[in-house]
Backbone atoms as SQL, in Angstrom:
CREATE TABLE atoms (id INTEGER PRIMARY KEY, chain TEXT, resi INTEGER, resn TEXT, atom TEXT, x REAL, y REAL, z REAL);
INSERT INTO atoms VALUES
  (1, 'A', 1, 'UNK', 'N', 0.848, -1.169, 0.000),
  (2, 'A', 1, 'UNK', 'CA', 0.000, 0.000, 0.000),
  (3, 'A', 1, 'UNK', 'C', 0.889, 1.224, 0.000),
  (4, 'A', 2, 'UNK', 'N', 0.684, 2.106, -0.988),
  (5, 'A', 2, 'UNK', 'CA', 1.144, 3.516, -1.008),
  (6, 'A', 2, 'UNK', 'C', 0.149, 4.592, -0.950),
  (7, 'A', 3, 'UNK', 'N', 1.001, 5.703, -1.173),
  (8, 'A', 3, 'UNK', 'CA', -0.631, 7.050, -1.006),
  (9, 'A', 3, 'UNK', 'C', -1.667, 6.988, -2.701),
  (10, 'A', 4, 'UNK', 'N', -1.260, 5.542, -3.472),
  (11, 'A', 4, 'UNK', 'CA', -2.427, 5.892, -4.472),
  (12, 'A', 4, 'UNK', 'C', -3.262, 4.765, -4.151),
  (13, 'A', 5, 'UNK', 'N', -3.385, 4.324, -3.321),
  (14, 'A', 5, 'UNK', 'CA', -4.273, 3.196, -2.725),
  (15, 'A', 5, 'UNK', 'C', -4.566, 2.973, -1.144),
  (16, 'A', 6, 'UNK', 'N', -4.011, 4.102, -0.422),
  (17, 'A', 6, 'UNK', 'CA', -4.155, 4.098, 0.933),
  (18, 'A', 6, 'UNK', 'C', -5.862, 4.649, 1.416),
  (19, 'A', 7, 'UNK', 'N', -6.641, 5.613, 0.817),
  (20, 'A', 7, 'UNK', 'CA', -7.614, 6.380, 0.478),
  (21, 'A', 7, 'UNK', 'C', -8.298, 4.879, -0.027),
  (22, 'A', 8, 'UNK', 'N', -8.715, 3.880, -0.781),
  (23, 'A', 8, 'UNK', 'CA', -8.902, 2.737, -0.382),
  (24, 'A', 8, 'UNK', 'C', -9.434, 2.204, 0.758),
  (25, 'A', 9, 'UNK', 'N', -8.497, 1.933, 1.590),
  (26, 'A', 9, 'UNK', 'CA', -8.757, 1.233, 2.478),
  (27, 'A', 9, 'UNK', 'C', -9.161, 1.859, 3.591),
  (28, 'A', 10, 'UNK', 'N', -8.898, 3.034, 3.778),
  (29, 'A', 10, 'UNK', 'CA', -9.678, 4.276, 4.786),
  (30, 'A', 10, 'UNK', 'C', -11.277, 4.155, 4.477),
  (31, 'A', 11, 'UNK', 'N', -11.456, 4.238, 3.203),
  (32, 'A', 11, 'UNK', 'CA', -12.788, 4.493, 3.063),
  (33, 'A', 11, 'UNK', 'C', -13.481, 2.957, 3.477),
  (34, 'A', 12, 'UNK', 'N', -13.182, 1.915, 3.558),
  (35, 'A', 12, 'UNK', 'CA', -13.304, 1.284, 3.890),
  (36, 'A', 12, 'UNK', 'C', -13.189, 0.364, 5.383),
  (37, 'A', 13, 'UNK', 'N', -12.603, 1.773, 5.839),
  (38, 'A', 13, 'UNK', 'CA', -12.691, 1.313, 7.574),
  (39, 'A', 13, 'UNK', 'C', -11.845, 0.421, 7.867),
  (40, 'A', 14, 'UNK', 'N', -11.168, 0.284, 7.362),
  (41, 'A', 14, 'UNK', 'CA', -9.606, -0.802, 7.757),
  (42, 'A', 14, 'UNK', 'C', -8.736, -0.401, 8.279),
  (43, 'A', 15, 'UNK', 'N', -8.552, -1.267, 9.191),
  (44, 'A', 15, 'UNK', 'CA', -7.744, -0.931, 10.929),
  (45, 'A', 15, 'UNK', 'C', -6.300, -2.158, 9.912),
  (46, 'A', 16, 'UNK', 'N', -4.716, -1.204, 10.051),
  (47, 'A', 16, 'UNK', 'CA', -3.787, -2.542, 10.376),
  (48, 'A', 16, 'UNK', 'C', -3.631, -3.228, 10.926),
  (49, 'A', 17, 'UNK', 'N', -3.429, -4.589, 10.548),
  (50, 'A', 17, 'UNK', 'CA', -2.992, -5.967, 10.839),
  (51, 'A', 17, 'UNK', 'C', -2.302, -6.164, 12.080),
  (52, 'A', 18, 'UNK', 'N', -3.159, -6.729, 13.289),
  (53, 'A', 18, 'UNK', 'CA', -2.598, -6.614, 14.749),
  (54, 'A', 18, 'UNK', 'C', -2.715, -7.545, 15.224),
  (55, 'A', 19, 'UNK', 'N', -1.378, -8.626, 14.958),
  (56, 'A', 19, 'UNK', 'CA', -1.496, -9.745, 15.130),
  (57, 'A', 19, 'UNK', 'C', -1.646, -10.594, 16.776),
  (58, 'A', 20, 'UNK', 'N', -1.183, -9.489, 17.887),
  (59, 'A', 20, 'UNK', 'CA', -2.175, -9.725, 19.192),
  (60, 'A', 20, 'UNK', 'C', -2.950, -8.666, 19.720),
  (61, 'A', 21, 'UNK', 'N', -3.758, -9.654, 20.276),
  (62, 'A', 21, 'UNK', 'CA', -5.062, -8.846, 20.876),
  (63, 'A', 21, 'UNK', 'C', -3.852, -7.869, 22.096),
  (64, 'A', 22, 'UNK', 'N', -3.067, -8.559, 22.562),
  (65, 'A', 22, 'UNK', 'CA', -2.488, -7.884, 24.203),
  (66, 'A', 22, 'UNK', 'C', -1.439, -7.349, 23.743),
  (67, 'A', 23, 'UNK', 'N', -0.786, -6.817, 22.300),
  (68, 'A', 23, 'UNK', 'CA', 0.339, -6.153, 22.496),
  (69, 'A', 23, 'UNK', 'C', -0.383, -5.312, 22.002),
  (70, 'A', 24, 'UNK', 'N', 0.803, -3.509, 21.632),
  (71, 'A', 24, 'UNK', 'CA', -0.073, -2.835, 20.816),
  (72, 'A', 24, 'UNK', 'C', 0.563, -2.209, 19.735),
  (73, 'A', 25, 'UNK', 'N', 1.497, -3.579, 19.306),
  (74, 'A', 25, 'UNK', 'CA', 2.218, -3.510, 18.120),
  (75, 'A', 25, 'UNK', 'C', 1.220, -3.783, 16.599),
  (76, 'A', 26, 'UNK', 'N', 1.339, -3.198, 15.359),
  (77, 'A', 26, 'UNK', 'CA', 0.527, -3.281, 14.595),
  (78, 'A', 26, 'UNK', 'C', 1.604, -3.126, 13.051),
  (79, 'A', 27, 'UNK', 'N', 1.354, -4.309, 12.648),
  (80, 'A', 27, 'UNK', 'CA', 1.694, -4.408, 10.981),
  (81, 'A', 27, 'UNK', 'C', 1.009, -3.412, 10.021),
  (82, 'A', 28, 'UNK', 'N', 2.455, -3.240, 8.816),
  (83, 'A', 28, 'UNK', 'CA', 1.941, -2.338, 7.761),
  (84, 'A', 28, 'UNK', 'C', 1.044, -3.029, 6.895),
  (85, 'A', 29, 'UNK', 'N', 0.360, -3.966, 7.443),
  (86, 'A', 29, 'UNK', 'CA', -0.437, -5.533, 6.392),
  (87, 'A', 29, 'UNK', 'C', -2.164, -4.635, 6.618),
  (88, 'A', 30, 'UNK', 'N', -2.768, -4.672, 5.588),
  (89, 'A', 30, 'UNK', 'CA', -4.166, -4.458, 6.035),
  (90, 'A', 30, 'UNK', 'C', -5.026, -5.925, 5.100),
  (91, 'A', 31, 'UNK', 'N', -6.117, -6.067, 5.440),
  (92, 'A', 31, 'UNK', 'CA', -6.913, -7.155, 5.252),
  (93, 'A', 31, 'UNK', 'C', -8.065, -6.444, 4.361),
  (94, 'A', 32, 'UNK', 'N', -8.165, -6.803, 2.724),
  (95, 'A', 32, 'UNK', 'CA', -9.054, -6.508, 1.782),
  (96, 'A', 32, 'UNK', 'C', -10.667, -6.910, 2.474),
  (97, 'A', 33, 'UNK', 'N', -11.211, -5.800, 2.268),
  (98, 'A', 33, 'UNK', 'CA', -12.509, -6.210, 2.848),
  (99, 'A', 33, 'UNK', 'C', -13.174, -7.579, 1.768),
  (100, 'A', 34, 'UNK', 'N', -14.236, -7.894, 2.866),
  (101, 'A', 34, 'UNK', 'CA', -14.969, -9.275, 2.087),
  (102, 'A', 34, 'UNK', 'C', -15.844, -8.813, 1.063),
  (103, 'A', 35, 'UNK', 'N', -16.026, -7.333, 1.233),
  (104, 'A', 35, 'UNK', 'CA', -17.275, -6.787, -0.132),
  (105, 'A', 35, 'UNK', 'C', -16.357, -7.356, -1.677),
  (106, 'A', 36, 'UNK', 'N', -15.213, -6.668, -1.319),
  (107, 'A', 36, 'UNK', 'CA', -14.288, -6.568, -2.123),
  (108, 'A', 36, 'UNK', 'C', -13.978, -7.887, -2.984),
  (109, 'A', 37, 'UNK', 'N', -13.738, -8.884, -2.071),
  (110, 'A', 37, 'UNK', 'CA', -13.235, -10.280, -2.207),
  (111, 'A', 37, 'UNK', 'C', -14.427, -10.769, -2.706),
  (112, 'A', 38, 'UNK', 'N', -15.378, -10.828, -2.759),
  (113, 'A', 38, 'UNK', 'CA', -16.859, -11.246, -3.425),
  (114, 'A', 38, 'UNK', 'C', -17.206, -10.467, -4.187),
  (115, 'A', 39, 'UNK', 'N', -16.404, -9.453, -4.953),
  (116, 'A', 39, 'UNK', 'CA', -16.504, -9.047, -6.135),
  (117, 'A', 39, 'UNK', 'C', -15.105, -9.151, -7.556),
  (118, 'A', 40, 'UNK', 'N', -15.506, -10.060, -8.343),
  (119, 'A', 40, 'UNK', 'CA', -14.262, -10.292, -9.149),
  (120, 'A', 40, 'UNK', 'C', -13.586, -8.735, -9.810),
  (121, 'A', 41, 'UNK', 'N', -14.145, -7.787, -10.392),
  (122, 'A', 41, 'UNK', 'CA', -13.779, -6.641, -10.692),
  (123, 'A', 41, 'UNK', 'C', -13.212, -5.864, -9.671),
  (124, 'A', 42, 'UNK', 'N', -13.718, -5.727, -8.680),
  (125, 'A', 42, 'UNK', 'CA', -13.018, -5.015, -7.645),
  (126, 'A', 42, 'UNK', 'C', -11.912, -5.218, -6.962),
  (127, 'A', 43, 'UNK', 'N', -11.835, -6.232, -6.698),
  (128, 'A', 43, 'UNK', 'CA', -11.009, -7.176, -6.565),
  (129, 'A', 43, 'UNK', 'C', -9.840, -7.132, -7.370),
  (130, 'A', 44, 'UNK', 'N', -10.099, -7.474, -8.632),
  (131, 'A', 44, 'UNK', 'CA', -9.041, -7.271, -9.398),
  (132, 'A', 44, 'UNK', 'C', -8.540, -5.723, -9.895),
  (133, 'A', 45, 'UNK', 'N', -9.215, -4.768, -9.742),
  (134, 'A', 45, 'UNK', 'CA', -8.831, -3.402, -9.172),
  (135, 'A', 45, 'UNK', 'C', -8.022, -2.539, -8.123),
  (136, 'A', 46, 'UNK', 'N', -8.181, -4.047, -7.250),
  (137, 'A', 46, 'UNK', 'CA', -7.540, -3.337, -5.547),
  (138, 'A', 46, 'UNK', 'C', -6.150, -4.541, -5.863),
  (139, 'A', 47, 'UNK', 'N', -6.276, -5.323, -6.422),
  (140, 'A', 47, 'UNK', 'CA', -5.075, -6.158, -6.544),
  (141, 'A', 47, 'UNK', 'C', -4.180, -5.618, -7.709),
  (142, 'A', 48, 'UNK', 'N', -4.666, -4.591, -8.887),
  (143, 'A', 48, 'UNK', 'CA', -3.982, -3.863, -9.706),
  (144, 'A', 48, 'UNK', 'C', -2.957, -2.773, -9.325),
  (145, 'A', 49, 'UNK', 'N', -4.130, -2.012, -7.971),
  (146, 'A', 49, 'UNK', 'CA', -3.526, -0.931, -7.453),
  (147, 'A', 49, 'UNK', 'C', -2.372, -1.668, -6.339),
  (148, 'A', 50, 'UNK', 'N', -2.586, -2.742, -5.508),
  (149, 'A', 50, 'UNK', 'CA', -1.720, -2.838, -5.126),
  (150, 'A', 50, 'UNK', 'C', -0.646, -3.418, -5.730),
  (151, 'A', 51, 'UNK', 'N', -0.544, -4.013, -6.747),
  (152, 'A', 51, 'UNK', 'CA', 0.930, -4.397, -7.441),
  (153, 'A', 51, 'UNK', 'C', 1.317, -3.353, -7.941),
  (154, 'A', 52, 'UNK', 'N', 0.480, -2.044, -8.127),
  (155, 'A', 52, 'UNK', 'CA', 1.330, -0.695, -9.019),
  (156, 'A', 52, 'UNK', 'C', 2.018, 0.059, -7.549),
  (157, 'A', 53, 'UNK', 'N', 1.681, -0.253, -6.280),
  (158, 'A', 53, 'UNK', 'CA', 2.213, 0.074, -4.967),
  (159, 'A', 53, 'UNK', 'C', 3.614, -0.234, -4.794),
  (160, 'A', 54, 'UNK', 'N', 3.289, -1.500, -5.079),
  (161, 'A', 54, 'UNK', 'CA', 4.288, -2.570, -4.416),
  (162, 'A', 54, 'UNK', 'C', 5.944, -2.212, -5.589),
  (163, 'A', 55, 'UNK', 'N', 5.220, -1.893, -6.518),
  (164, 'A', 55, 'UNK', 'CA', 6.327, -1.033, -7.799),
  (165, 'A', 55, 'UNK', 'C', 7.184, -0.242, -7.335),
  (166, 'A', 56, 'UNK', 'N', 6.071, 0.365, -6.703),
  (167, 'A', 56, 'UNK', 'CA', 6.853, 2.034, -6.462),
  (168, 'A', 56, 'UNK', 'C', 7.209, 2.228, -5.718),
  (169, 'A', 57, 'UNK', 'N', 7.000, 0.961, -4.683),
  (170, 'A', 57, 'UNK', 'CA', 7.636, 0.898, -3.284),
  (171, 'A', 57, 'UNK', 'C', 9.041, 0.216, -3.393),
  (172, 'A', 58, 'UNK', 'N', 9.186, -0.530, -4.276),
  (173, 'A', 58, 'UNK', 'CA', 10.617, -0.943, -4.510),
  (174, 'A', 58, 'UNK', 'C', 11.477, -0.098, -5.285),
  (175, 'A', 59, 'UNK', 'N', 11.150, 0.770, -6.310),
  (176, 'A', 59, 'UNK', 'CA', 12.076, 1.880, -6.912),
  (177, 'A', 59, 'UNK', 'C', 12.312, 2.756, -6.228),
  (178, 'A', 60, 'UNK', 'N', 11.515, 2.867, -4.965),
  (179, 'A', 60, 'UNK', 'CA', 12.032, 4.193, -3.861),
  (180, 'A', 60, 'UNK', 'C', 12.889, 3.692, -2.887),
  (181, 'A', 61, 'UNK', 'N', 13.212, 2.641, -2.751),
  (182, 'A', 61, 'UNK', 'CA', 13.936, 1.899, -1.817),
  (183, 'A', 61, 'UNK', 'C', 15.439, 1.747, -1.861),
  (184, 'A', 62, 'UNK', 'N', 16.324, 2.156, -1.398),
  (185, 'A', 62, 'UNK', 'CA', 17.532, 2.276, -1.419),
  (186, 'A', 62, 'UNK', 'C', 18.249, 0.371, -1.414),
  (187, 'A', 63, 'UNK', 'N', 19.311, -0.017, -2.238),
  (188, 'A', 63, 'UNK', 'CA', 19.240, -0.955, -2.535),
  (189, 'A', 63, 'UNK', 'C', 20.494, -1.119, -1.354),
  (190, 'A', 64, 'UNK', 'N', 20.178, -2.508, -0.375),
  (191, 'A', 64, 'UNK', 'CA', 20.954, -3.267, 1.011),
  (192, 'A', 64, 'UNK', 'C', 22.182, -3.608, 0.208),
  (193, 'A', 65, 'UNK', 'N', 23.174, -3.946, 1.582),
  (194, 'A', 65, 'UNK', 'CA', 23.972, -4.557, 1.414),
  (195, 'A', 65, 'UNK', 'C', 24.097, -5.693, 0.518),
  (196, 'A', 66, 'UNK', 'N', 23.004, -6.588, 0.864),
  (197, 'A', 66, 'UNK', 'CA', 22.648, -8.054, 0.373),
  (198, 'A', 66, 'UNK', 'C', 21.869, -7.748, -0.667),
  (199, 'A', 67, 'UNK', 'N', 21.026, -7.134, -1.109),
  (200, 'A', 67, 'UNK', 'CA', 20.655, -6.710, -2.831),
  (201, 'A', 67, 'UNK', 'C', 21.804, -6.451, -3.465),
  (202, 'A', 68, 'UNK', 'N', 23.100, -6.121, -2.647),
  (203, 'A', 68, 'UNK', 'CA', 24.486, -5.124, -4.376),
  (204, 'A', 68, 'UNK', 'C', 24.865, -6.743, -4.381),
  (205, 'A', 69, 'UNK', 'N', 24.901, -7.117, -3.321),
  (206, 'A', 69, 'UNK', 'CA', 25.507, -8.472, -3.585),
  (207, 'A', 69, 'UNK', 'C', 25.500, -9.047, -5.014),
  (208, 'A', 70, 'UNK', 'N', 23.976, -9.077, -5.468),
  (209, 'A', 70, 'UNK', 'CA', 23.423, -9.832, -6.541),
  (210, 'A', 70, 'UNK', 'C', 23.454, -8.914, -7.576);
């Protein structure tokens, strides 16, 4: 998720991925609503926008130690 798909999931009331109830640590992971997932177009809309995310999230990313490697 970047800022052309974050507006998405806001409007949709999606809290990040908090994998315990008792800590109050919280993942950058959010969970596609079920409207969404029971619709094939939409679906494949929110899975478009997020692979054009996931793009632009790796060309902004400064390349590790272990990436020059390769």
């Amino acid at each position: 998720m970047d800022d052309s798909n974050k507006l998405d999931y806001k409007r949709a009331v999606i809290k990040p991925f908090q994998p315990f109830d008792h800590k109050p640590m919280v993942m950058p992971y959010y969970e596609v609503p079920v409207d969404i997932l029971e619709n094939r177009e939409k679906l494949a809309e929110w899975a478009k926008k997020a692979l054009f995310a996931s793009r632009n999230k790796s060309k902004r990313q400064k390349p590790t130690k272990a990436m020059e490697i390769y």
